[in-house]
Each structure stands twice: as C-alpha cells, then as structure tokens.
C-alpha positions in Angstrom: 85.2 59.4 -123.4 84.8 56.0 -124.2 86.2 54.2 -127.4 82.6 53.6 -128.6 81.8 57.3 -128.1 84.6 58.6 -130.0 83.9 56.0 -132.9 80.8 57.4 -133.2 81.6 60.7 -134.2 83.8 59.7 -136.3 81.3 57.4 -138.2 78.8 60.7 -138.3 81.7 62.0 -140.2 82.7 58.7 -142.4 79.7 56.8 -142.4 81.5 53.1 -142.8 78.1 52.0 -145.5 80.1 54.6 -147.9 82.7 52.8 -148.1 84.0 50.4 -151.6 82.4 46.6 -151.1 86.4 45.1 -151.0 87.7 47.6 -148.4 88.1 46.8 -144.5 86.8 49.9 -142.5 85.8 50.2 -138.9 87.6 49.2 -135.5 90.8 46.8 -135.9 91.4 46.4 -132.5 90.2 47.6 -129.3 87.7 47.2 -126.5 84.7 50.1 -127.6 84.0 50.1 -123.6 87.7 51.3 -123.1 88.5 54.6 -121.7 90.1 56.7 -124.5 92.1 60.4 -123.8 94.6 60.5 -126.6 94.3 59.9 -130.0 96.8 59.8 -132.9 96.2 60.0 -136.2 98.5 58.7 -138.9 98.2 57.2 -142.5 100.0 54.3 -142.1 99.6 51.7 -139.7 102.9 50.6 -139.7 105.7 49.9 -137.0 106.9 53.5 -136.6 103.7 55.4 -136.3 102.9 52.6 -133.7 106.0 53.3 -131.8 105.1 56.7 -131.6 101.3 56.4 -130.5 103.1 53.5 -127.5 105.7 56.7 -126.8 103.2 59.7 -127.0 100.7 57.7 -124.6 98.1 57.3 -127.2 94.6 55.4 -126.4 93.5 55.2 -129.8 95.1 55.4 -133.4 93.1 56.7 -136.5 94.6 55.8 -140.0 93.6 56.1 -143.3 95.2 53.1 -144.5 93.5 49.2 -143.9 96.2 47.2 -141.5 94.2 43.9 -143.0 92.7 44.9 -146.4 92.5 41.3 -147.0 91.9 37.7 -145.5 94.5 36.5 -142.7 94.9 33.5 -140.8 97.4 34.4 -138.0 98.3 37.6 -135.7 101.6 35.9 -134.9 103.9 38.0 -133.2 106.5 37.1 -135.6 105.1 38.6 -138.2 105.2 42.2 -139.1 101.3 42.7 -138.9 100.8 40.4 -136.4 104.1 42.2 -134.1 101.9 45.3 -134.3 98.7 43.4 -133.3 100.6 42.3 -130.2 101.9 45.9 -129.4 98.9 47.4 -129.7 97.0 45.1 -127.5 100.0 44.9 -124.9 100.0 48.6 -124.8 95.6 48.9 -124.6 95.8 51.0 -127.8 92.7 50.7 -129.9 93.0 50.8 -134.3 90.9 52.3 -136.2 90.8 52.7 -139.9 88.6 55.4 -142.3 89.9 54.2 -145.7 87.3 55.0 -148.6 84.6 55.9 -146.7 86.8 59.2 -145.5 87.9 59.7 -149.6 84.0 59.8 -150.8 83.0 62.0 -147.1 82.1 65.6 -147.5 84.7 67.0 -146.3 86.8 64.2 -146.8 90.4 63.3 -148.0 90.3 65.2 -151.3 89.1 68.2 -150.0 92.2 68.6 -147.6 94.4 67.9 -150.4 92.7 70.6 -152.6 93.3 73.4 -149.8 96.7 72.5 -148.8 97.8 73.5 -152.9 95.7 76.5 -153.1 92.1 76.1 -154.2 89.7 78.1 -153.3 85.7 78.6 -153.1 83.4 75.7 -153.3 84.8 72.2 -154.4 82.7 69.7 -155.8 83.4 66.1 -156.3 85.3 64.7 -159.4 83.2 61.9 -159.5 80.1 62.5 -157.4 77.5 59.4 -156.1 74.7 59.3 -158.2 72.2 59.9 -154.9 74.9 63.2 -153.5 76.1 65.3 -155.7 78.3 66.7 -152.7 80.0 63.5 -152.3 82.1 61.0 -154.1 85.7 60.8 -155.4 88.2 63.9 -156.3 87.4 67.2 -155.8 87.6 70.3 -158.7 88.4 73.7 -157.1 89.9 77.0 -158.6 92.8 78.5 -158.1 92.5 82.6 -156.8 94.2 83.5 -159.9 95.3 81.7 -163.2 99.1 80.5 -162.8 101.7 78.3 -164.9 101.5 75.3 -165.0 105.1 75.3 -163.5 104.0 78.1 -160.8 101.4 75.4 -159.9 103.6 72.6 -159.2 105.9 74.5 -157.3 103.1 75.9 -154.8 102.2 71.6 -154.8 105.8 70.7 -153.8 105.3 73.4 -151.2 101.7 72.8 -149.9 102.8 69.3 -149.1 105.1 67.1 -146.9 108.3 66.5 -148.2 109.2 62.8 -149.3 111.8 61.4 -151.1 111.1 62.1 -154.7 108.9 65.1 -154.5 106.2 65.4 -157.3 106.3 64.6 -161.3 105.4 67.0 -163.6 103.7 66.0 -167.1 102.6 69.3 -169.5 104.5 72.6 -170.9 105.8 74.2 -167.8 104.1 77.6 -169.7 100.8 76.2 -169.7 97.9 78.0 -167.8 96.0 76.5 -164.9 93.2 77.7 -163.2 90.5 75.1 -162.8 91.8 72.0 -160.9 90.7 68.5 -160.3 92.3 67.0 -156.8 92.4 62.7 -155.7 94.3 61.4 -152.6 96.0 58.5 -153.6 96.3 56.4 -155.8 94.0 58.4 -158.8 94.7 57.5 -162.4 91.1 54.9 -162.4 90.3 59.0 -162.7 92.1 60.4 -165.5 89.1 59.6 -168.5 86.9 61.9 -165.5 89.3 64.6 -165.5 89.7 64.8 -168.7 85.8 65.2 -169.5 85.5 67.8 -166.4 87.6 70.3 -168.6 90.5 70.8 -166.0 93.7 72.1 -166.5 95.5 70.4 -164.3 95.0 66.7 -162.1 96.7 66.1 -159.2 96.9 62.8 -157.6 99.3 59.7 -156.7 100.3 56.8 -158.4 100.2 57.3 -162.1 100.9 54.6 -164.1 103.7 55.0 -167.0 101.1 53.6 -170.3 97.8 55.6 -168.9 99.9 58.4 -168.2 101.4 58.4 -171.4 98.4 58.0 -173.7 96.7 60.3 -171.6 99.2 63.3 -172.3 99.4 62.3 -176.1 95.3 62.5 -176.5 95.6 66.2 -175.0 94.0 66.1 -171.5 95.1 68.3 -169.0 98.2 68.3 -167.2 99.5 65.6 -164.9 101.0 66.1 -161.6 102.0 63.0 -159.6 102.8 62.9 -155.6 103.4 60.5 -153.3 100.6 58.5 -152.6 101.6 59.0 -148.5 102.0 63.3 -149.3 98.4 63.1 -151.3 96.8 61.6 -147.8 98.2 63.3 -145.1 96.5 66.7 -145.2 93.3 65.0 -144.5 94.8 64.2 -141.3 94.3 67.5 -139.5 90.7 67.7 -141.2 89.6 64.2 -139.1 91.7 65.7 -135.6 89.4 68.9 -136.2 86.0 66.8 -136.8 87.1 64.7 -134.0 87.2 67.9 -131.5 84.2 69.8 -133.3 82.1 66.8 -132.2 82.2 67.0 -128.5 84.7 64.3 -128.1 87.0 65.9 -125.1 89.8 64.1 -126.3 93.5 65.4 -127.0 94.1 64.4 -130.3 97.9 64.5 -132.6 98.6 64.4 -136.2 102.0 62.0 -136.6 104.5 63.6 -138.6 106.2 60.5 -139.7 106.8 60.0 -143.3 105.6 56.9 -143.8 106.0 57.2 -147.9 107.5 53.7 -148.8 109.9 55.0 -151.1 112.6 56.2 -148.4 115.9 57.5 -150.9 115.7 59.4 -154.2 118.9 59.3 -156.1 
C-alpha cells in the first residue's frame, strides 16, 4: 500500500474538514507515493514512541496529538521537535496526526473511552454538530446496571492504562450512577453540557481546580478526572481496527508507551 492510500482510509474515517479551525491535522511528514507496511499508532509524538516505531520497523506513525499545533520557523536537529523531524525522515517514517477531527468522528475518541469503562448500548454525542446528530464532542452511554459512584470509579481505574496518579474522584462515594457522559482529553469546556444532559457522572481529563469546584457546589453530577494520555489511548485500537476494516493490507501496532507527562506520584 502506498502512504496516500492508507491516508485515505483514514480520512473516510476522520474527515480532516471536521476538524477545530486552530488545530493542525493531516500528514506531518512523509512522501504519500511511499511504500507503507507497518504502521504504529501512538498518542504522543514524542521521542520515545518514535524510538519505538525506528525499532519495530514502522513505515508510518498515527497519533492523536499535533507534533506542530502551532507556527515554527526551524526543524533544527537540535531541537526536541526538530530531533524527531530528523529521525523520522532519516529513518523514511511518515507522521500523521487525527487530533479533533477523530474526537467529533462517529466512532471516534470518545466512543472508545466510553467502552473501555463499561457503557453499553447506543452512545450519542455530548455535544452533537448541529447538521449530525451522531457526531460531535463526548459521548453519553449507560451503564448495564446502576452502580456507586465509588464502584464506578474503580471499574475506570481498571478499564484504563495505568499512569502515575490514577484518577480523581469528586461526589459521595455512595452516590448512584447509571447514565454517563464520556470526553477524551482535556473536557471541562463540557461540564455546563453535562450538567444539562442530566448525567450522573462525567468522565474526562484535565479539570481545572475553580470550574471543578463551583461545579460540585451548584450540584451537577459527579466528577471523575484521568489522565488526559489514559482518556486517549483506548481510541487507539478503534483507528488500528478502521485502518484494517478498510482494505489497507497493512500490519498495524498500538504503542504501549505511557506517554502521560506526569511520570511520579508521591
């Protein structure tokens, strides 16, 4: 398969005009003519999940995360972005990146993160686009049967990778959940939506310490916080699956590197 050929299944699947005006989304680096047999897939495009894809043999990396989000004037190899620029092109290994456009997809990053804690049934977006109701931010799913909200966070701490400092609870431990709203990364622009959606609980990355706060003390559901890195990587396996299901006779891995920038937990 060629580099073109697997992008385009991939864009079938995150169509890159989905994606938020400021992000960066498409092909980093890479020739699309190249020949591509192996791809990893990774959240982070940082120096150890590169190391890996140079190790493994990879052709092509997928990650969710933007290695230029914004404006640069140099690839120098003696910076960090720029020293994986270099490796990447040394080693003819192409970068690709499905940031927002793979949050909002149907399925997208939100919908692995819902399965991988237990909901079940249909999910439906948190915040759908006006024009598809089936896509947009979040997801709300049920749980098979009502829980604690204490039962619920420990089936979260085991649904999803490990990292340093686990997940933060806010809510009575006794408190029931059933109905669920779900948000890879960094989720509390959400919390006003959840709130309206009548969920029990919202799981996501990133709360902030005031809009978590005031949130809790004007009664909205319960809060459970990951790490941004844990909230991501279940969609991992999702995109592999997508990439296979499309024709694309390529062999594909999901890095298991933490890439979670918080590293120690004391």
């Amino acid at each position: 398969m060629t580099l073109a050929e697997v992008i385009e299944v991939l864009e079938a699947a995150y169509p890159p005009a989905r994606a938020e005006s400021w992000d960066a989304v498409g092909l980093v680096c890479g020739d699309p003519a190249q020949p591509v047999g192996r791809v990893l897939f990774a959240v982070d495009p940082v120096r150890a999940v590169i190391d890996e894809a140079v190790e493994w043999g990879a052709d092509l990396i997928v990650v969710h995360h933007p290695l230029y989000l914004r404006g640069t004037t140099t690839v120098a190899a003696d910076t960090p972005k720029g020293r994986i620029v270099h490796t990447l092109i040394k080693h003819d290994i192409a970068l690709y990146t499905a940031h927002t456009n793979a949050d909002v997809a149907n399925p997208g990053v939100s919908d692995a993160l819902a399965r991988a804690v237990g909901l079940v049934g249909d999910l439906v977006p948190l915040r759908p686009f006006p024009d598809d109701p089936w896509r947009g931010l979040g997801r709300i799913g049920e749980l098979p049967e009502p829980v604690t909200l204490e039962e619920f966070a420990v089936a979260v701490a085991e649904g999803l990778p490990k990292t340093s400092w686990g997940i933060r609870v806010a809510g009575d431990p006794s408190r029931r959940v059933a109905r669920v709203a779900v948000s890879g990364g960094a989720g509390d622009s959400l919390l006003e939506t959840a709130r309206a959606a009548g969920v029990d609980a919202f799981l996501t990355a990133d709360l902030r310490h005031h809009p978590a706060s005031e949130f809790a003390e004007a009664g909205g559901p319960a809060l459970i916080d990951a790490a941004h890195w844990a909230t991501e990587w279940p969609w991992l396996g999702g995109a592999a699956s997508i990439l296979r299901g499309g024709g694309v006779t390529v062999d594909t891995r999901v890095s298991a590197t933490v890439t979670d920038a918080w590293t120690r937990g004391y």
